[in-house]
C-alpha positions, 0 to 999 in steps of 0.5 A: 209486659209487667205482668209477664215480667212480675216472676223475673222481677221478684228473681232480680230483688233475690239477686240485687239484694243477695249480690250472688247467683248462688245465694239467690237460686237457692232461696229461689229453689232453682239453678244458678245456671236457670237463674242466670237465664232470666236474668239475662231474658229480663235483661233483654226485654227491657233494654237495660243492663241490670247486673255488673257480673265478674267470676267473684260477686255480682253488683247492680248497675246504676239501673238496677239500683233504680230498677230495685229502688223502685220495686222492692217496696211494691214486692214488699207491699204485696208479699204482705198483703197475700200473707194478710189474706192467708192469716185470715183462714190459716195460722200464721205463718211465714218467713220473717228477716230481721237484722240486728247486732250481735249484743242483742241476741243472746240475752234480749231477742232469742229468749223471747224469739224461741216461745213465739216459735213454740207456739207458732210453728208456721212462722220462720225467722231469719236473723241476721247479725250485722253491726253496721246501720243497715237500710232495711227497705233497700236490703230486703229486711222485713225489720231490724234491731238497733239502740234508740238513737241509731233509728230513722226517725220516719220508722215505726219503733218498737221497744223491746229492752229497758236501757242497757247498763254498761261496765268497765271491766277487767280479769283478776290477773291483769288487775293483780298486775297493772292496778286498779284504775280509780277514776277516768283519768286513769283508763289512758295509762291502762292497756285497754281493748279497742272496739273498730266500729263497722259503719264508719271503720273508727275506734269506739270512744269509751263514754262515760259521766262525770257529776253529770257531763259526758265524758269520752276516753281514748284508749290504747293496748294491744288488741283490736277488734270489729266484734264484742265477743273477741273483744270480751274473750281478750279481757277474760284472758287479761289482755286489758280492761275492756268498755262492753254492755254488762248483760254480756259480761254478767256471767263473768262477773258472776262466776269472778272471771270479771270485775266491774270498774268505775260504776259511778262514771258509766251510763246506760247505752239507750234501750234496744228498739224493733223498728220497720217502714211505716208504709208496710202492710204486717202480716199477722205473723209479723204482728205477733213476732212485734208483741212478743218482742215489745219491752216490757213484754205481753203475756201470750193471753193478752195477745 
């Protein structure tokens, strides 16, 4: 019965792991209303109810978690293990699903990402920017990005930045009108830009180092908001000073839409790390994406 049902299991991975028919069937490249099919035959066959259905979303039962728990890594292994044997004879190719945060990107992954894609046509990667702390075995995610000290220590982690300096920051006019503030003290009596964090749904205390020791700063003003770039845009148009890591706000600062605030008290956020399952099988593909990425990088005739 498992290998006629090895097609339909894949098609259940897709489903559970992109929790819409739509989504699934077309990185399946079939119809929804086919895909559904199965679903329902694999159902059936196996006794169980897979999938929670309703007219807006599709969740998996207490079975198909399992069901997924139990599968996903073996797809994963032989997926890999096919992309192995073809990078013997072919060059390299094949699709690489990443997730990271969005600070990360633009100045760190991307710059690095589009020579590996030059250079190498077959490869394709898909980047997903989500700032939560995603289980990437369960989600179906070949790697993921994140700072240092936010990675399961029983994953292979890769660096792939130095660590990042951080900054304080305000726009010229909000500075002309409220002052600047002189040392940490001063931050509660500013209005200031609040971060919500997407794992946990708080407000991002401020960290910040005084003769050595941390300290963290509760902030207030009027704006809040879940992702850096909105955060970043309200400073720039003085709506308060704003906690951001500084490769993001450089041009600000370069250009004098920016200026940095109490430097001696704000420490380096730890260093950006490539991280996935020990137990995977990495293509040859997924090989040089990781040394392409790895900080300091490797020049391509070192490869």
């Amino acid at each position: 019965m498992l290998r006629g049902n090895l097609d339909d299991m894949a098609a259940f991975v897709e489903v559970a792991t992109e929790k819409s028919f739509t989504r699934a069937a077309a990185r399946l490249n079939i119809s929804p209303s086919a895909l559904s099919q199965i679903m329902k035959n694999l159902e059936e066959r196996l006794g169980l109810r897979l999938l929670n259905r309703t007219t807006r979303s599709v969740t998996t039962t207490e079975s198909g978690e399992r069901l997924l728990a139990a599968f996903m890594p073996m797809l994963h292994a032989m997926q890999a293990q096919v992309e192995a044997l073809k990078a013997e004879r072919d060059a390299p190719e094949g699709v690489i699903r990443l997730t990271t945060s969005e600070s990360a990107i633009d100045t760190i992954l991307w710059p690095k990402l589009r020579k590996l894609l030059n250079e190498y046509p077959g490869i394709t990667i898909e980047l997903d920017v989500d700032s939560r702390l995603v289980d990437i075995v369960a989600e179906g995610y070949d790697a993921g990005i994140r700072l240092t000290d936010s990675i399961d220590r029983d994953m292979i982690s890769v660096p792939v930045s130095a660590p990042l300096p951080v900054c304080i920051v305000g726009a010229p006019a909000y500075l002309e009108r409220f002052g600047f503030p002189e040392k940490p003290d001063d931050l509660p009596a500013h209005r200031c830009i609040n971060l919500r964090l997407p794992t946990l749904g708080g407000i991002y205390v401020w960290e910040l180092q005084e003769a050595g020791r941390e300290i963290k700063i509760k902030v207030s003003g009027q704006c809040i908001f879940n992702t850096l770039y909105n955060v970043i845009q309200a400073c720039v148009d003085g709506f308060g000073l704003a906690y951001v890591p500084q490769h993001q706000v450089q041009d600000h600062i370069d250009n004098h839409r920016l200026i940095p605030l109490l430097s001696a008290w704000t420490p380096p956020f730890p260093a950006y790390h490539l991280y996935y399952p020990s137990r995977r099988q990495p293509s040859r593909a997924f090989k040089l994406m990781v040394e392409a990425l790895r900080f300091p990088s490797v020049p391509p005739s070192e490869r």
